[in-house]
C-alpha positions as CSV (number, residue, x, y, z in Angstrom):
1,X,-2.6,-3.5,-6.7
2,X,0.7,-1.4,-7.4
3,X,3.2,-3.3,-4.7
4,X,4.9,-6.1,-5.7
5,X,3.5,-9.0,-3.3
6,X,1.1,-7.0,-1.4
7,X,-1.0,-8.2,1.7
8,X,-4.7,-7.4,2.1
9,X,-6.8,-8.2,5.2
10,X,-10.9,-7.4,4.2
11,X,-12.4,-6.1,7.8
12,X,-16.3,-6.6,7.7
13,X,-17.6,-3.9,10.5
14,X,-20.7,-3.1,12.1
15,X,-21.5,-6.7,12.7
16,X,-24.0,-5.8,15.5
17,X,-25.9,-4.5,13.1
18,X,-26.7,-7.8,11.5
19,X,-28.0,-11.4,12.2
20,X,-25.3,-14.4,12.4
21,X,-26.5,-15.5,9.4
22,X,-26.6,-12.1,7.7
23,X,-23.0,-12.0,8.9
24,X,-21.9,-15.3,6.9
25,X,-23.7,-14.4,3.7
26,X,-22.1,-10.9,3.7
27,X,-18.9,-12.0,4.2
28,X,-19.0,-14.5,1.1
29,X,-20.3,-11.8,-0.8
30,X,-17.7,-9.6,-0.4
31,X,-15.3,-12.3,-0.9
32,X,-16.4,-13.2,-3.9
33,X,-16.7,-9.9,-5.4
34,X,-12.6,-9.4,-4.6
35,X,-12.2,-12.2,-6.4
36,X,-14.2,-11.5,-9.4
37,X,-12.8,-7.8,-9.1
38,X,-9.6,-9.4,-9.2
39,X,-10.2,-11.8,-12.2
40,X,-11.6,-9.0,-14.4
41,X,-8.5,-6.9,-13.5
42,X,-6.2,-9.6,-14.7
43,X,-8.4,-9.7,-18.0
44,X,-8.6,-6.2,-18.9
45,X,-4.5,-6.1,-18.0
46,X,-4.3,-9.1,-20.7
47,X,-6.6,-7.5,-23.2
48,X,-4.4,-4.3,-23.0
49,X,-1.2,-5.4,-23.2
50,X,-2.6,-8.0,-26.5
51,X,-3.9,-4.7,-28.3
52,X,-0.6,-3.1,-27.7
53,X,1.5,-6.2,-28.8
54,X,-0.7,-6.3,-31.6
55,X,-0.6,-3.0,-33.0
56,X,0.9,-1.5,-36.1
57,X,3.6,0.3,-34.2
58,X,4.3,-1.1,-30.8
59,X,7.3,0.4,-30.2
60,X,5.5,3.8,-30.2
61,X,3.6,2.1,-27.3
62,X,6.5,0.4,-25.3
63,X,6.2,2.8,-22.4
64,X,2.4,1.9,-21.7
65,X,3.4,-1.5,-22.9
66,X,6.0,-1.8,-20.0
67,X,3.6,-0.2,-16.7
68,X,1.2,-2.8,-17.8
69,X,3.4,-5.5,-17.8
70,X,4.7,-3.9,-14.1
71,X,1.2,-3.9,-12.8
72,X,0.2,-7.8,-14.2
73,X,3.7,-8.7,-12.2
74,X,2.2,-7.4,-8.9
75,X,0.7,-10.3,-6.7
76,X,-1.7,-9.7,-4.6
77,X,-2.5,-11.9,-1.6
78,X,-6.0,-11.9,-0.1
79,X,-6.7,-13.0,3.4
80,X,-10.2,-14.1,4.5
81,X,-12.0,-11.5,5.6
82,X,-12.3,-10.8,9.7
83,X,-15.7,-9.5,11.1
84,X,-15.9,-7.3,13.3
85,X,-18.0,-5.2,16.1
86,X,-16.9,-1.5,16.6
87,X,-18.4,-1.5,20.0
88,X,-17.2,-4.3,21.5
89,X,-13.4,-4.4,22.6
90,X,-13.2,-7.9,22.1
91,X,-13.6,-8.2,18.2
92,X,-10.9,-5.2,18.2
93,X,-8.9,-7.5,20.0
94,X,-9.9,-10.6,18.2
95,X,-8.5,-8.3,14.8
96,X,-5.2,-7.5,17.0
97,X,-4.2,-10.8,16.6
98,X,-4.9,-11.7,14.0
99,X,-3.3,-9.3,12.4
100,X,-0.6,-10.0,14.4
101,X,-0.8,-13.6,13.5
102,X,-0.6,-13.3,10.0
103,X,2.1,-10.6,10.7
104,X,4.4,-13.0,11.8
105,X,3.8,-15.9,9.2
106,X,7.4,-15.9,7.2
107,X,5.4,-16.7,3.8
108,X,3.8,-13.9,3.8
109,X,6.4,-12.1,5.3
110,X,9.6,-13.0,4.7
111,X,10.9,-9.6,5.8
112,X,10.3,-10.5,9.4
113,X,13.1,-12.9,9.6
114,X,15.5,-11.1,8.1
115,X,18.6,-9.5,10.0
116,X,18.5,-5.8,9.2
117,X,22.4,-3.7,9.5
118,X,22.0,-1.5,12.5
119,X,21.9,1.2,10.2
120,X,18.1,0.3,9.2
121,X,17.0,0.8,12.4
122,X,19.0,4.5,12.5
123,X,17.6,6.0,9.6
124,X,13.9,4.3,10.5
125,X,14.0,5.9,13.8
126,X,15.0,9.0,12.5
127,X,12.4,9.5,9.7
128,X,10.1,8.9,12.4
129,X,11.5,11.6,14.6
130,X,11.8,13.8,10.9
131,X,7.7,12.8,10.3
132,X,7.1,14.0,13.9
133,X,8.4,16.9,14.2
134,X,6.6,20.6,14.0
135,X,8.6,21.6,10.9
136,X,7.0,18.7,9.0
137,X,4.2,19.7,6.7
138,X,1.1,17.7,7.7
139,X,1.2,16.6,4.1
140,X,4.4,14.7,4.8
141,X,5.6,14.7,1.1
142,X,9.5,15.3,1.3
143,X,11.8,15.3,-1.9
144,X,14.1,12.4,-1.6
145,X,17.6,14.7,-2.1
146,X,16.7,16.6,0.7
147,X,15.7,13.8,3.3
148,X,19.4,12.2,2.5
149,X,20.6,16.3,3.6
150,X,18.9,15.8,6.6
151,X,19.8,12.5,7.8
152,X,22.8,13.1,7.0
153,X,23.0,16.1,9.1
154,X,22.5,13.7,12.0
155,X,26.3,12.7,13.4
156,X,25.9,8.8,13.3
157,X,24.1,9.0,9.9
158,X,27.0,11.7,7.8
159,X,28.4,9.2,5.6
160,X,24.7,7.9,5.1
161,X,24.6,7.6,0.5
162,X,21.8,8.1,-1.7
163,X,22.2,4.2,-2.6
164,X,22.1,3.0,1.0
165,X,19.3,5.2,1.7
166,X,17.2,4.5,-1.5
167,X,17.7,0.3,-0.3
168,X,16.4,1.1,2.9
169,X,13.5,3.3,1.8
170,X,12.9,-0.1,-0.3
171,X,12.3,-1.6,3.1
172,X,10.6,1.0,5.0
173,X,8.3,1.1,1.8
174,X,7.4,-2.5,2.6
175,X,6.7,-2.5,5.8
176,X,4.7,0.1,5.6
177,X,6.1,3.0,7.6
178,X,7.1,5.4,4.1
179,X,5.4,5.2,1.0
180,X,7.7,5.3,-1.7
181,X,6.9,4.9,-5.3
182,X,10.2,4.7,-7.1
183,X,8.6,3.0,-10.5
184,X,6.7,6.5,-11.2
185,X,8.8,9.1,-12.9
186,X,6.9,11.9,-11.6
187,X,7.1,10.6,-8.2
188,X,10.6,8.9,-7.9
189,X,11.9,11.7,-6.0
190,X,9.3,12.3,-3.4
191,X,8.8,10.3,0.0
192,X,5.5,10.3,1.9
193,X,6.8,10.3,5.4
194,X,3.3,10.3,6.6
195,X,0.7,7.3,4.7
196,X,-1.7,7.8,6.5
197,X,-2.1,12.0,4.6
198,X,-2.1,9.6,1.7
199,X,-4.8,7.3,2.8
200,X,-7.1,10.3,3.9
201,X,-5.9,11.7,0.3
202,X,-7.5,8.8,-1.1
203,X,-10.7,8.7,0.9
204,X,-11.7,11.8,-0.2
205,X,-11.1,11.2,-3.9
206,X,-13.2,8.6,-3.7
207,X,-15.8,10.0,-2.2
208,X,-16.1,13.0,-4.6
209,X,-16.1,10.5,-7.6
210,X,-18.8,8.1,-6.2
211,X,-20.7,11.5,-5.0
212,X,-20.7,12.8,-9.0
213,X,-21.2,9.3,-10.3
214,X,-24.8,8.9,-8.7
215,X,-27.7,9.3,-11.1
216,X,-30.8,10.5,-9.7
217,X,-33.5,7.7,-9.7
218,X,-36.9,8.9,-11.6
């Protein structure tokens, strides 16, 4: 809900655990709840930024003021969620493509057509080959001044700028391969080379909040 024109497809799992028809209902469901989690995100955004445009000093607000008005900006595209069974390779192939499908559709995507300066590819593979190696923390958190030193260090990438490396960080952000979140202060100058510490990250959080947010049942 943070990046601009972001793509979400729902995956429904353990589908042979339910009937056909158990399958169908579930899946509306949870489509529907998106959509009303959705909807009430766009109101409480609204109500937010009205109290703050309607408060005695606003100006003393304008730095809230303007991250709300960042986050109502950010689209976010839904795509029909895709049931699937675990245990059966064809539903994980079945989600391959379509993935893959929707992947490839321009509107979605328009990154896909667009012709990339060799020098995309360079630094790409060589954050790849940075995220891979041993001397990478496992948290993959690198501060941004010191990537450029060590791409730089590299002989085809020496004259390699913070600018040029900041627009293709853009990039790598969108597709997925870096997370970058240049919009944060505190985090402007920090690159997760690895997303996937940052998803686990997140699972965890989650889990310790829903675990101390249960109420015992009398």
């Amino acid at each position: 809900m943070r990046v601009p024109n972001s793509v979400v497809l729902p995956v429904g799992t353990h589908v042979d655990c339910c009937q056909e028809q158990e399958v169908a209902e579930k899946t509306h469901d949870i489509m529907a709840r998106i959509t009303a989690m959705l909807a009430e995100r766009k109101s409480n955004l609204t109500h937010f930024i009205d109290n703050l445009e309607s408060s005695e000093e606003p100006k003393f607000y304008m730095d809230q003021w303007e991250r709300l008005k960042e986050m109502e900006s950010c689209t976010l595209t839904i795509l029909n969620l895709v049931a699937v069974n675990c245990t059966d390779h064809r539903d994980i192939q079945k989600l391959e493509t379509t993935i893959l499908e929707h992947v490839k559709n321009e509107e979605l995507f328009p990154e896909v057509v667009r012709v990339l300066p060799p020098i995309y590819r360079q630094v790409e593979a060589a954050i790849v080959d940075i995220a891979q190696s041993e001397e990478m923390a496992d948290h993959g958190m690198m501060d941004l001044q010191y990537l450029l030193s060590k791409l730089s260090q590299r002989k085809h990438l020496a004259s390699l700028g913070r600018e040029l490396l900041q627009d293709i960080l853009r990039y790598l952000h969108r597709i997925g391969l870096v997370v970058w979140y240049e919009e944060i202060k505190h985090l402007e100058s920090t690159v997760f080379l690895q997303p996937t510490f940052l998803i686990t990250m997140f699972k965890v959080s989650v889990g310790i909040r829903t675990i101390y947010s249960v109420e015992p049942k009398l």
